[in-house]
VOBA-1610 file (N, C-alpha, C; in pm, whole numbers, padded with zeros to 5 digits, always signed):
BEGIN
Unk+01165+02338+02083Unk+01131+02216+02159Unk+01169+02092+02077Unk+01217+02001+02166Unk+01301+01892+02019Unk+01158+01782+02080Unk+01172+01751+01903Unk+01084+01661+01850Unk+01084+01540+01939Unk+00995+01485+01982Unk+00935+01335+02058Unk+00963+01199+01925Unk+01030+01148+02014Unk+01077+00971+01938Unk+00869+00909+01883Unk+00940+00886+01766Unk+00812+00860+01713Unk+00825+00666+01795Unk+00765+00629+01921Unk+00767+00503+01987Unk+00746+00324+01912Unk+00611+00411+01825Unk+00539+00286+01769Unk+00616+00247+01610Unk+00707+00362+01599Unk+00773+00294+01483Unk+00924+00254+01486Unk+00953+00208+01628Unk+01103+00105+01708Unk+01077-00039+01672Unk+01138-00079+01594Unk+01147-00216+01570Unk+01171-00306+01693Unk+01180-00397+01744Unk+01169-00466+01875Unk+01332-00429+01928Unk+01489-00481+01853Unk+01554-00435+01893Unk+01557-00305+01950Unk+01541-00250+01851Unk+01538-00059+01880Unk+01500-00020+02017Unk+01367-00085+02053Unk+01278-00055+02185Unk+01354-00073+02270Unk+01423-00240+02274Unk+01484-00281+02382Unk+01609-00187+02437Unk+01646-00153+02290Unk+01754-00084+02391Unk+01720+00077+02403Unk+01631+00127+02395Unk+01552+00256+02397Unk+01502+00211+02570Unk+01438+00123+02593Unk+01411+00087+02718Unk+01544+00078+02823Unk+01603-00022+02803Unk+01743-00053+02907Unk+01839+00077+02927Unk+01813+00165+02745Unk+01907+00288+02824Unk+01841+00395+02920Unk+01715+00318+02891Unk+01667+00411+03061Unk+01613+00326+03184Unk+01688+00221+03208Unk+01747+00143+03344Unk+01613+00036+03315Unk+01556-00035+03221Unk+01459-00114+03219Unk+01514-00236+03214Unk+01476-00368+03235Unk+01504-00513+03163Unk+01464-00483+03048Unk+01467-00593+02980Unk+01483-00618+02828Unk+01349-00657+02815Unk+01290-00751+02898Unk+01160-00797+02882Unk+01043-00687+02909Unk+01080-00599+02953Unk+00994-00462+02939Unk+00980-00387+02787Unk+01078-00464+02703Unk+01002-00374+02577Unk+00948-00444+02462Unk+00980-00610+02494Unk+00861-00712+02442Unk+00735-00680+02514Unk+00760-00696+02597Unk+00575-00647+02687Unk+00515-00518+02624Unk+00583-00419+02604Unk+00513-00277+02545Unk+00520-00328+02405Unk+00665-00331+02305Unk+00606-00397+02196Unk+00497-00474+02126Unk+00430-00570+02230Unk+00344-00649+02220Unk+00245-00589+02244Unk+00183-00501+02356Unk+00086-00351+02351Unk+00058-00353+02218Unk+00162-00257+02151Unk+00158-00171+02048Unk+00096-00282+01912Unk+00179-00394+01899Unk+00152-00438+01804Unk+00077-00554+01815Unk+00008-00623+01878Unk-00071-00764+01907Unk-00152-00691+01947Unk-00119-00623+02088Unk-00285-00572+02170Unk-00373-00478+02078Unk-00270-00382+02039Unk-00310-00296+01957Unk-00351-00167+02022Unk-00271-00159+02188Unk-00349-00045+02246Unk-00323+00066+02227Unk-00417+00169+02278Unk-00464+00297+02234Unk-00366+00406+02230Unk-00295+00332+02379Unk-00188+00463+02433Unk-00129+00366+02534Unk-00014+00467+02598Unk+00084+00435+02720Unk-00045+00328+02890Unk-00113+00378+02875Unk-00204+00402+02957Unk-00295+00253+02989Unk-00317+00199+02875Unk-00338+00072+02855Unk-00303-00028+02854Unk-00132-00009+02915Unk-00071-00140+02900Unk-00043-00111+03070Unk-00177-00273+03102Unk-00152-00271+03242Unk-00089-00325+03329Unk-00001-00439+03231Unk+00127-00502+03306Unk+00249-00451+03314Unk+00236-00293+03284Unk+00377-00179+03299Unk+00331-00110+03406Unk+00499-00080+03484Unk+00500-00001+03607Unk+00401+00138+03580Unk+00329+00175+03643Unk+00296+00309+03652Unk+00368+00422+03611Unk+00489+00422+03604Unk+00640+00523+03630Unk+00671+00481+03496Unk+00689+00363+03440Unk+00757+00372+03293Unk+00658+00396+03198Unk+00502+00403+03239Unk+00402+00463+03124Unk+00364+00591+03127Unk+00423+00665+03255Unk+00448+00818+03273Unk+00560+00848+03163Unk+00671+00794+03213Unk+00766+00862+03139Unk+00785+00845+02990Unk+00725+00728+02958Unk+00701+00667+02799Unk+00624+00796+02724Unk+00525+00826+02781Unk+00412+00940+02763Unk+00458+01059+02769Unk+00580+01142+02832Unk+00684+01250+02825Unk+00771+01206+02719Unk+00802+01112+02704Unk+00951+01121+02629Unk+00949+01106+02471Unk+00773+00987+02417Unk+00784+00965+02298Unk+00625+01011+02251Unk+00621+00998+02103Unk+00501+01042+02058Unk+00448+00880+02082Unk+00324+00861+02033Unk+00205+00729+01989Unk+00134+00778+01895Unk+00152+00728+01821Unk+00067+00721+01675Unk-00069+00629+01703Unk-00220+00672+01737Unk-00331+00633+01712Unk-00411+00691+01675Unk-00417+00662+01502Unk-00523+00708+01423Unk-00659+00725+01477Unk-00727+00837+01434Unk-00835+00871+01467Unk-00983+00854+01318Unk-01013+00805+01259Unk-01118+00816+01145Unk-01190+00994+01132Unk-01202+01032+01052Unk-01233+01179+01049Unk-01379+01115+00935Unk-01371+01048+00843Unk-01484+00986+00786Unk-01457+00820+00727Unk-01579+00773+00748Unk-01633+00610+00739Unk-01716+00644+00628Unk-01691+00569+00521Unk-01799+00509+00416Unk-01814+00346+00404Unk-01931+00329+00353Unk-01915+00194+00389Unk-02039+00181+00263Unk-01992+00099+00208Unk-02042+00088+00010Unk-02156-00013+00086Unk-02282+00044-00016Unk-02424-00044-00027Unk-02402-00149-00107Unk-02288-00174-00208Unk-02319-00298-00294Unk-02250-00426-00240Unk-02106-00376-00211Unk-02016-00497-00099Unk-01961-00508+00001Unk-02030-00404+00080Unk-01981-00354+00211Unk-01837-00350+00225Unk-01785-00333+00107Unk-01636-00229+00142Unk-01652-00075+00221Unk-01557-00067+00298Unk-01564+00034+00392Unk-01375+00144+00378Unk-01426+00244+00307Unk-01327+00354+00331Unk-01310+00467+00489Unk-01214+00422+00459Unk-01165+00525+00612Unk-01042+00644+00553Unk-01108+00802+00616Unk-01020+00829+00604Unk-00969+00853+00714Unk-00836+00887+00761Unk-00783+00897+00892Unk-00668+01021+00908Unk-00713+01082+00975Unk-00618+01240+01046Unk-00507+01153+01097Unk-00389+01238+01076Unk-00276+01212+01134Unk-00248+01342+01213Unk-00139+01330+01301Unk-00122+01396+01449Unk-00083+01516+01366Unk-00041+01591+01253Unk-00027+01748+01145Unk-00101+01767+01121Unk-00255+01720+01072Unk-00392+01764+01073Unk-00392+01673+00939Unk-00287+01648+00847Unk-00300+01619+00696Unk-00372+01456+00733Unk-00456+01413+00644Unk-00541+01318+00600Unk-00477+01213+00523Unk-00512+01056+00510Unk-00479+00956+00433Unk-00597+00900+00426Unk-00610+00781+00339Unk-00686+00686+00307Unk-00657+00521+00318Unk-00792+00466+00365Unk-00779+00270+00377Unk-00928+00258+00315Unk-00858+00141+00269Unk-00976+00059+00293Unk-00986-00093+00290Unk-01055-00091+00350Unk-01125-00250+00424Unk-01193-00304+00281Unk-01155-00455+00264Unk-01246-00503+00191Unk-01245-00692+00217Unk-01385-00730+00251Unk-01395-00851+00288Unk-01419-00968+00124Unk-01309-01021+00110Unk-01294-01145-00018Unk-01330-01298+00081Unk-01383-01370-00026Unk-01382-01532+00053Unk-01268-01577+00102Unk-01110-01506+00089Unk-01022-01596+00132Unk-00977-01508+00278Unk-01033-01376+00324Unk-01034-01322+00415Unk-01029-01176+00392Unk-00988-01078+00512Unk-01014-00946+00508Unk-00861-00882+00463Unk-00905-00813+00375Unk-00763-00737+00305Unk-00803-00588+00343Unk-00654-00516+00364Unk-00681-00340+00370Unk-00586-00293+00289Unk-00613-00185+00229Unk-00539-00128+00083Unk-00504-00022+00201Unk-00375+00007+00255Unk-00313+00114+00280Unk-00232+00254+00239Unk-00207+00344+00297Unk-00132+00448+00207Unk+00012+00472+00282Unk+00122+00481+00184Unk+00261+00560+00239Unk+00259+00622+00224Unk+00198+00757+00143Unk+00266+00902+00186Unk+00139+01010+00205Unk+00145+01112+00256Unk+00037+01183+00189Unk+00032+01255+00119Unk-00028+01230-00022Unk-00022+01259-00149Unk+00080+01194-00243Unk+00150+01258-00367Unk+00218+01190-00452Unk+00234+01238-00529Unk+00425+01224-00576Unk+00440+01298-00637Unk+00482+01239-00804Unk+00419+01135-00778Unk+00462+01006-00964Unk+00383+01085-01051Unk+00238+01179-01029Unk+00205+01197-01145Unk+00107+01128-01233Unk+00057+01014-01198Unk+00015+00951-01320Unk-00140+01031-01326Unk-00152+00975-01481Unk-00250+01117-01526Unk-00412+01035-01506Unk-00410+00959-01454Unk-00556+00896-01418Unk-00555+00849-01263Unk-00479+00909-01196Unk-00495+00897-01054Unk-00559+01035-00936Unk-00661+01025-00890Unk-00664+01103-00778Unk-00536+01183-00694Unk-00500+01042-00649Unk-00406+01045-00546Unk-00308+01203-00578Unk-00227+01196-00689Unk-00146+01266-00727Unk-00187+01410-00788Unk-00281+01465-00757Unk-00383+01602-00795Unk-00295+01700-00751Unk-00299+01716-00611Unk-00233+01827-00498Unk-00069+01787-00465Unk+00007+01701-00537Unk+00126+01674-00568Unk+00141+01606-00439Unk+00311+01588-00372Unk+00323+01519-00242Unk+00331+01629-00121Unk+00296+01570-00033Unk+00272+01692+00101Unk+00392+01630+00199Unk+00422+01500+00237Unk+00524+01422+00275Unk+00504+01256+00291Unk+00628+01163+00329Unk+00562+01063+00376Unk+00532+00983+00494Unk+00478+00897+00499Unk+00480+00869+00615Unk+00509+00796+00674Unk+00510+00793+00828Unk+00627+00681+00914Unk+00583+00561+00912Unk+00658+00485+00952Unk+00604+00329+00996Unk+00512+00299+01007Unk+00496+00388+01178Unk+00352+00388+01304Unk+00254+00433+01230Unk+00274+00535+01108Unk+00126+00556+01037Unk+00055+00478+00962Unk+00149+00417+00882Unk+00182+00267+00797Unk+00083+00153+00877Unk+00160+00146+00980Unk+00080+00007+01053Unk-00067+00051+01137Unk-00053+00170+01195Unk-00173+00201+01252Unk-00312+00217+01196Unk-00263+00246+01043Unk-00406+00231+00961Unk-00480+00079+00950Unk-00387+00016+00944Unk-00416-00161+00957Unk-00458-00186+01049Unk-00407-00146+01194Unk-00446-00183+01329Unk-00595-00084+01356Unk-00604+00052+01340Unk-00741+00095+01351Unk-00820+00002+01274Unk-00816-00030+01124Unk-00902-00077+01060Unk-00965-00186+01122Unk-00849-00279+01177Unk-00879-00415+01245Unk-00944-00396+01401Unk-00947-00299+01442Unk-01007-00292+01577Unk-01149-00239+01545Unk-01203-00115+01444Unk-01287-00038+01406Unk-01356-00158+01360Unk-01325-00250+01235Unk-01441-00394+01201Unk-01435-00530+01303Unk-01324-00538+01389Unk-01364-00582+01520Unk-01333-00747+01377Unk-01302-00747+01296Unk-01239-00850+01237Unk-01102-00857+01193Unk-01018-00996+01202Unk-00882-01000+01173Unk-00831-00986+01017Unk-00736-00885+00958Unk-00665-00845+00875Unk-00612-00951+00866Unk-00627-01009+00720Unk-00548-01130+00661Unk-00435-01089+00580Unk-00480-01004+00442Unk-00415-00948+00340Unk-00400-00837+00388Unk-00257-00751+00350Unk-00231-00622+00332Unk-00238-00574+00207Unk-00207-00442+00161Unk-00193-00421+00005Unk-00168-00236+00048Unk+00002-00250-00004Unk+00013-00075+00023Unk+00024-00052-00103Unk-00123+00014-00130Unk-00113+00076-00309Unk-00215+00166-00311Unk-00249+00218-00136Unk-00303+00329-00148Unk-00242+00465-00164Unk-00297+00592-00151Unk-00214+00685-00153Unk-00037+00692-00124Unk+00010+00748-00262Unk+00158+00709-00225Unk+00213+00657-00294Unk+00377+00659-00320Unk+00421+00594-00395Unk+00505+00476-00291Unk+00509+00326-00232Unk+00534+00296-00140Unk+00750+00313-00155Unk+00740+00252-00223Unk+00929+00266-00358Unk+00989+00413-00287Unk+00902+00523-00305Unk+00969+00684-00275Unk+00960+00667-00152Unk+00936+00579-00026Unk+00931+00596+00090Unk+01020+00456+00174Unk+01128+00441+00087Unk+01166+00309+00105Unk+01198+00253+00232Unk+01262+00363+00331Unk+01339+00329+00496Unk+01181+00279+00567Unk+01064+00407+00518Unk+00975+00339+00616Unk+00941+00226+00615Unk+00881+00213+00476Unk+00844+00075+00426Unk+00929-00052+00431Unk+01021-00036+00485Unk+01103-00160+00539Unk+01053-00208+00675Unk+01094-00052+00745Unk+01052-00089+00880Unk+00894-00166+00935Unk+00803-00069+00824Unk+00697-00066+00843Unk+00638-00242+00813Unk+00696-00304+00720Unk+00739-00439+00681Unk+00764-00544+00795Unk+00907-00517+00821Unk+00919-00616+00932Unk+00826-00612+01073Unk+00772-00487+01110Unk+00703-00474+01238Unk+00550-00542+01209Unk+00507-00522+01100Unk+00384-00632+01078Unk+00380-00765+01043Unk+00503-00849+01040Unk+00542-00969+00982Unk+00608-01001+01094Unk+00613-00921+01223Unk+00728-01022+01357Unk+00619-01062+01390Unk+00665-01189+01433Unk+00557-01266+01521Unk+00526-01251+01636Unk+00631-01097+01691Unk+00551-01029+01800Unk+00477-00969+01812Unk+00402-00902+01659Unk+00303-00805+01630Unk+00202-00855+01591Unk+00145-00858+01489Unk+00034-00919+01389Unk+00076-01037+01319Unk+00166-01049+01289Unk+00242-01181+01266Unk+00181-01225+01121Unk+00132-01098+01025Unk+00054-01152+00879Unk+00206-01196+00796Unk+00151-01313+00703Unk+00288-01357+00665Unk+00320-01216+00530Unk+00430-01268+00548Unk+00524-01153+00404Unk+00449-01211+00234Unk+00402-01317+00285Unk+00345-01348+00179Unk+00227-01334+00135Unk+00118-01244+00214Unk+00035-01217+00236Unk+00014-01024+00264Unk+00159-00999+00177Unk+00157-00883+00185Unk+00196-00843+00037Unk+00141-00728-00022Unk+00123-00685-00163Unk+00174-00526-00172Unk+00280-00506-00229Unk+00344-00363-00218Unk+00345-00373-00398Unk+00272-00197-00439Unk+00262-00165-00528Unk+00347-00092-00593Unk+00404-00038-00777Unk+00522+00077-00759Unk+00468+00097-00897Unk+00512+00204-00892Unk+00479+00282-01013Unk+00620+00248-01143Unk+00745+00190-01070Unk+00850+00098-01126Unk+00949+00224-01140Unk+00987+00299-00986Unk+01129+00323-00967Unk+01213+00207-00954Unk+01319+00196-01089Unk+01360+00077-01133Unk+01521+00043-00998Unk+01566+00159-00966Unk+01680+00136-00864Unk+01600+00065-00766Unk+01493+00139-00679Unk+01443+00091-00549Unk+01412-00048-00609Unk+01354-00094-00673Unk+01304-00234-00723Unk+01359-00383-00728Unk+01522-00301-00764Unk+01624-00414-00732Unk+01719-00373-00612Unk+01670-00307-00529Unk+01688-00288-00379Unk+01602-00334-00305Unk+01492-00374-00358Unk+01382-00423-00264Unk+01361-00556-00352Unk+01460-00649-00461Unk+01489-00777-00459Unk+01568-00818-00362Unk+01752-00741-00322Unk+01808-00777-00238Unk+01765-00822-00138Unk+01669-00731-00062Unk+01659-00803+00065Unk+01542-00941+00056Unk+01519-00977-00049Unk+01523-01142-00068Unk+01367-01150+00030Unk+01256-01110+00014Unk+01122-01071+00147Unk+01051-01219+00061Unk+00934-01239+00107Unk+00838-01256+00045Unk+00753-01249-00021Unk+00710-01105-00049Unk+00612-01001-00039Unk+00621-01027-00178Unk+00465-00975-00217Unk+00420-00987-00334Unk+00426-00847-00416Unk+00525-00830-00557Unk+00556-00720-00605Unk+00455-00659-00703Unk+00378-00539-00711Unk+00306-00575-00848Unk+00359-00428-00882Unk+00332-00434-01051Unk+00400-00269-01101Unk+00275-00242-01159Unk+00269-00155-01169Unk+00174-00053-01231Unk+00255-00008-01370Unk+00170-00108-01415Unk+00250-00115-01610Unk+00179+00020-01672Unk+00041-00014-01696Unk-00064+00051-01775Unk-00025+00096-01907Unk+00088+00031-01940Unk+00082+00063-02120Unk+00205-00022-02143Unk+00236-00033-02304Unk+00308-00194-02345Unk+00403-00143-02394Unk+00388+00024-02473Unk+00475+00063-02506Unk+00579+00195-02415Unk+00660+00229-02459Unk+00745+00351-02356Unk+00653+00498-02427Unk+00621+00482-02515Unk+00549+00624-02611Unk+00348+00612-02490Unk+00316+00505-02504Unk+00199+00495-02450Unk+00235+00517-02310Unk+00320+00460-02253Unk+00338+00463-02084Unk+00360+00597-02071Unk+00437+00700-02126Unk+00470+00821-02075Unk+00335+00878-02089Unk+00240+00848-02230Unk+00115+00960-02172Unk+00067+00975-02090Unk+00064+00840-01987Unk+00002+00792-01872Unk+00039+00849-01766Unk+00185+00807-01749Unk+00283+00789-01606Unk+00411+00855-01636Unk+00381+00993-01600Unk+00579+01081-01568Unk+00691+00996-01569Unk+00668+00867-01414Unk+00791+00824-01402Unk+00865+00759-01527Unk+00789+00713-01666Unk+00793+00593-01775Unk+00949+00697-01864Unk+00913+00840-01818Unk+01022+00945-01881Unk+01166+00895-01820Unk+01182+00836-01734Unk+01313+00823-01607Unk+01371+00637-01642Unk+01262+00552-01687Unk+01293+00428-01680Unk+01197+00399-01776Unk+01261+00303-01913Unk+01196+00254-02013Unk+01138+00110-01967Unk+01038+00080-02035Unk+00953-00077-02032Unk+01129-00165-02022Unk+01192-00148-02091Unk+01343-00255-02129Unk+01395-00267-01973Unk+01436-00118-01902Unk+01483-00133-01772Unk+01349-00185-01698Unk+01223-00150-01680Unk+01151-00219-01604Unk+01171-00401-01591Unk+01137-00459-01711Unk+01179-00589-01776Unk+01242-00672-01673Unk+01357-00580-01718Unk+01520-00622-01619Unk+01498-00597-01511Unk+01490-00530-01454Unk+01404-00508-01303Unk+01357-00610-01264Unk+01210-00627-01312Unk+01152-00758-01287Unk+01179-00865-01275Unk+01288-00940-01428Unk+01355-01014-01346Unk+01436-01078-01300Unk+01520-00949-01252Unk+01601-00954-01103Unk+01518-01021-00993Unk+01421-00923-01000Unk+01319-00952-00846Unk+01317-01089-00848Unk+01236-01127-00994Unk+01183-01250-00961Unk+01308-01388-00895Unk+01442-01368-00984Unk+01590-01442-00959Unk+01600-01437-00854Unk+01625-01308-00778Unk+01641-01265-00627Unk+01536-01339-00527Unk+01420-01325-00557Unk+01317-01411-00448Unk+01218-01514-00485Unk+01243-01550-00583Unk+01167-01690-00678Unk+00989-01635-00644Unk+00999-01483-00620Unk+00816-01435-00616Unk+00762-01377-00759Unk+00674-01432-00782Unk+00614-01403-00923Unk+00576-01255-00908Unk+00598-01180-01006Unk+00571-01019-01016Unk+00414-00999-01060Unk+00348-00955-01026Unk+00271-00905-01061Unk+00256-00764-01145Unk+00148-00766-01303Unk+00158-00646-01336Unk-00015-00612-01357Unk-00007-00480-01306Unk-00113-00439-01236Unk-00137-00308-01419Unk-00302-00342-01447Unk-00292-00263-01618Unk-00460-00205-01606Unk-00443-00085-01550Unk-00556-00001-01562Unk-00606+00006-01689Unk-00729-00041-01741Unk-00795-00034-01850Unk-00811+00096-01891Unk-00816+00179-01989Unk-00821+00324-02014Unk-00923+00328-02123Unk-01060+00335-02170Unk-01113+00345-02283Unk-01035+00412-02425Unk-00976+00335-02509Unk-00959+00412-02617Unk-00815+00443-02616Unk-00738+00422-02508Unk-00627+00432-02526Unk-00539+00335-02502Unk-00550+00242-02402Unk-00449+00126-02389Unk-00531+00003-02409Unk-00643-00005-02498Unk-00717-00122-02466Unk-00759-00177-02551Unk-00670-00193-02647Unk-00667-00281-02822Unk-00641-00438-02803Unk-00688-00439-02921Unk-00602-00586-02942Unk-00500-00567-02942Unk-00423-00514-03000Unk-00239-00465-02994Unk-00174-00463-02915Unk-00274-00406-02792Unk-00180-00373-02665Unk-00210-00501-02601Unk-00333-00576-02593Unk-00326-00725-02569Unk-00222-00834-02561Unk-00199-00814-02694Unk-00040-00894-02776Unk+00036-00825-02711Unk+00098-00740-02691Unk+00213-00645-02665Unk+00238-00684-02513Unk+00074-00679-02429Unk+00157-00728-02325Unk+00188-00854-02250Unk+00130-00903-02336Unk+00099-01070-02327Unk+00253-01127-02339Unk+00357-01056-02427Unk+00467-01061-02471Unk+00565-01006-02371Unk+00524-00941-02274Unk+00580-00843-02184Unk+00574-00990-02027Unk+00435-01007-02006Unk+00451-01129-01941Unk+00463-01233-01899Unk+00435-01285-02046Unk+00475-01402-02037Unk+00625-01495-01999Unk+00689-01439-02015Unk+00833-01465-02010Unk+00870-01465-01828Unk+00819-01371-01784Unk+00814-01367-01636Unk+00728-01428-01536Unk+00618-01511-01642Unk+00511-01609-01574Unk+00438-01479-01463Unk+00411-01355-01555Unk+00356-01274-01440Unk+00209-01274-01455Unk+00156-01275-01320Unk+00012-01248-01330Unk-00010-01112-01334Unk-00164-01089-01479Unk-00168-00957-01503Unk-00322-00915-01459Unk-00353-00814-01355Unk-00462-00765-01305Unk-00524-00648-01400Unk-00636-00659-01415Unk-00684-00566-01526Unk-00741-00482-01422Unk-00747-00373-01463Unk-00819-00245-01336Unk-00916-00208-01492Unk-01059-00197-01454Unk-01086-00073-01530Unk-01081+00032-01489Unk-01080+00127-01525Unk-01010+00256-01500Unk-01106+00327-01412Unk-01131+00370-01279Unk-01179+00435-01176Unk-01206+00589-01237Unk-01327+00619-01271Unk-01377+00790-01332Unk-01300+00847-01248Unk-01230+00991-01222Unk-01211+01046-01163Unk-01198+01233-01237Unk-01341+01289-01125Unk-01376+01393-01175Unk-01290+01498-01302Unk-01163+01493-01220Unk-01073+01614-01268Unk-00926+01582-01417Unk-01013+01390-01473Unk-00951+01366-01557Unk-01070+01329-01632Unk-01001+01285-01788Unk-01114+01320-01861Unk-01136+01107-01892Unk-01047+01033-01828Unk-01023+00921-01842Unk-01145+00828-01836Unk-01197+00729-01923Unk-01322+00647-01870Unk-01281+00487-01898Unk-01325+00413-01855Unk-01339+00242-01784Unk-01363+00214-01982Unk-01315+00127-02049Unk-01424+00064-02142Unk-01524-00033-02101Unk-01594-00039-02242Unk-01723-00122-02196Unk-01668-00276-02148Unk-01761-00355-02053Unk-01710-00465-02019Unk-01711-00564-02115Unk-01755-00519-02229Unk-01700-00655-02344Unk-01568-00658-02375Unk-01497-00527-02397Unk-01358-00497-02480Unk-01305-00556-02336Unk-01352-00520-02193Unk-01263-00570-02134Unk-01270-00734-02114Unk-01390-00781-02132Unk-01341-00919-02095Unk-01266-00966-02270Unk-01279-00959-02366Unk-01198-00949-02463Unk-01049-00904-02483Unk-01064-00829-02359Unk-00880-00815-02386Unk-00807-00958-02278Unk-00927-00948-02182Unk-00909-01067-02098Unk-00865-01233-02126Unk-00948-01234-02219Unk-00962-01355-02332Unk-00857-01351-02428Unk-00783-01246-02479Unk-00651-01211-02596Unk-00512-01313-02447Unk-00583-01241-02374Unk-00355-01251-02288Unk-00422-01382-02245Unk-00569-01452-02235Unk-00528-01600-02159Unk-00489-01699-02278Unk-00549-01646-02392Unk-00502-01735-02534Unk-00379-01735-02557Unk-00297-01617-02519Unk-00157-01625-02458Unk-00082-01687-02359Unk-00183-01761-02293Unk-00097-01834-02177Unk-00050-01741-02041Unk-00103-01678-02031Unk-00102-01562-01957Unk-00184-01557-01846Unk-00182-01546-01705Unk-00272-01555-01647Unk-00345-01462-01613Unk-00496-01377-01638Unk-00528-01283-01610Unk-00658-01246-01532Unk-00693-01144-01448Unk-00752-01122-01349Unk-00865-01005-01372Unk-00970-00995-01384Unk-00991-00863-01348Unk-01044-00836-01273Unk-01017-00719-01189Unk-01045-00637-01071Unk-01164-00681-01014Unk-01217-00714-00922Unk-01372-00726-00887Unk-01384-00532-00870Unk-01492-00478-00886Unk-01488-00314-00877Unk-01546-00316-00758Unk-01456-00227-00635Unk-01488-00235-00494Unk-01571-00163-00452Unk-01690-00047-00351Unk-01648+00045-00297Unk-01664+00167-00421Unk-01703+00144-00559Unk-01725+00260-00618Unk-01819+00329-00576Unk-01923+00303-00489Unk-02018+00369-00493Unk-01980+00483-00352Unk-01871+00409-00280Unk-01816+00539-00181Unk-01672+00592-00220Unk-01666+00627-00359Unk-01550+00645-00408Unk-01404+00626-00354Unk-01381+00478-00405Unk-01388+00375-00336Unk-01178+00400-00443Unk-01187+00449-00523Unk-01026+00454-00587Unk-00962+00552-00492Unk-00866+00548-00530Unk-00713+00600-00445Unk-00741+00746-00455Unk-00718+00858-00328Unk-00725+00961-00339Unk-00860+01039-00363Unk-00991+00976-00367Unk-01105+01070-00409Unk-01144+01128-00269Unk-01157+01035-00196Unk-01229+01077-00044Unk-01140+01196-00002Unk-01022+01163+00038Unk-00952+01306+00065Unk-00949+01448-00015Unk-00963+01427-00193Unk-01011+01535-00180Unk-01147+01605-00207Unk-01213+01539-00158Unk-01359+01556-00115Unk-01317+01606-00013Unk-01268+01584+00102Unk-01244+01665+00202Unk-01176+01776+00205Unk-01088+01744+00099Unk-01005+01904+00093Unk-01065+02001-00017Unk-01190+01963-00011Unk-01228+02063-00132Unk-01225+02041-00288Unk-01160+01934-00315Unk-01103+01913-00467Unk-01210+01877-00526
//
């Protein structure tokens, strides 16, 4: 039986002429487009300014991607709310919702599972299973935003997944939440994470976006980064560097570097200096994560003095630095735990 057109992940051209080659006007697939991505509806069925006959045959001919929640947590300390959500193969992803004073952000996932490896992540336990489309991409945003019945300001795909290893979707998946026929959130208001596959990186400067880049450094040196992160074996801190900035030349957007605190291992004064030296030059803002427990590593957070002390080293550097507000720990609230709580892990 041949596979059904995945519908919700046709970019507006695409539709139109997916529509007209089956005898429609053109303005019939802004109207369903606009369904899918403004209304946000459920199915074929709901869009009640379409003929009867073209939401029959829409409903034979293509799939619809609408996430279903399989479990809701919703944290006692800041009412961050994790969702996990079944996809139409039975396999599971993760969101989550989190309300900041400047509005509502959702941490999304591209693939399910992952195959980067890094040795203090959930996510990457049960390796990669595949990734995922567009429509899965955006539909976690659009459930989220219908389920809190509040409007999605910020995006942030740095949930499950490596977003870089899934690059065709994540384009698509890109422009369909940034047309101003859909949700219309600006590109600048969108945050794509990478573990720093250094080719995709200056493939995703070319196309010149808005979007806010951040890497997942977590160590200053190439000897420290590999204990961490597999990929650091494939691309040294020097090619990352250069990478960076390209990006930044290519789209005048400040890089972000994203530095999981690790007790005892990346969280000296040394590595302070080291990376203070790493960002400064790129005027990058650096986000401190403390490091999220996760059962099946032996990894722990340091105490919050060393961290606001390392905090205090990179701003005496001129450096601008951040740390994490901690979200949602109390509904295990980091990348990858909820799912495998569900799968047994």
């Amino acid at each position: 039986m041949e596979k059904k057109k995945d519908i919700k992940s046709m970019t507006l051209p695409q539709l139109t002429e997916e529509l007209t080659a089956l005898g429609e006007k053109p303005f019939r697939a802004k109207q369903m487009y606009q369904w899918m991505h403004q209304k946000l509806a459920d199915g074929f069925g709901a869009m009640t300014n379409l003929p009867g006959r073209l939401r029959e045959e829409c409903a034979q001919r293509y799939s619809y991607t609408a996430l279903k929640p399989v479990r809701v947590r919703e944290s006692a300390i800041d009412g961050t709310k994790k969702f996990l959500f079944e996809l139409a193969d039975g396999n599971v992803v993760e969101s989550v919702w989190m309300r900041y004073k400047h509005g509502n952000s959702v941490c999304i996932s591209s693939q399910v599972g992952c195959r980067m490896g890094c040795r203090f992540c959930a996510s990457t336990l049960g390796g990669l299973e595949r990734s995922l489309w567009p429509s899965e991409m955006l539909d976690q945003v659009y459930a989220v935003q219908k389920m809190t019945g509040e409007r999605i300001s910020n995006v942030v795909v740095m949930g499950i997944g490596e977003p870089l290893d899934n690059y065709g979707n994540l384009l698509t998946f890109l422009g369909i939440l940034t047309d101003e026929n859909g949700l219309h959130i600006s590109q600048r208001s969108v945050t794509v994470s990478t573990c720093g596959i250094v080719p995709e990186m200056r493939r995703l400067a070319e196309e010149k976006l808005q979007i806010t880049l951040a890497l997942s450094l977590h160590g200053t040196t190439d000897d420290k980064r590999r204990r961490l992160m597999p990929i650091a074996n494939q691309y040294s801190i020097d090619d990352l560097m250069k990478a960076c900035a390209y990006y930044f030349k290519q789209t005048g957007r400040r890089i972000t570097f994203e530095y999981s605190l690790v007790g005892g291992v990346n969280d000296t004064d040394e590595d302070a200096e080291q990376l203070a030296a790493l960002a400064r030059p790129l005027s990058c803002h650096v986000n401190l994560i403390p490091v999220n427990p996760v059962r099946e590593r032996k990894y722990v957070s340091p105490p919050g003095e060393r961290v606001r002390a390392f905090q205090a080293k990179l701003e005496r550097h001129k450096v601008n630095a951040t740390v994490r507000r901690e979200m949602g720990r109390d509904i295990e609230g980091a990348c990858g735990q909820l799912r495998r709580e569900l799968l047994g892990g």
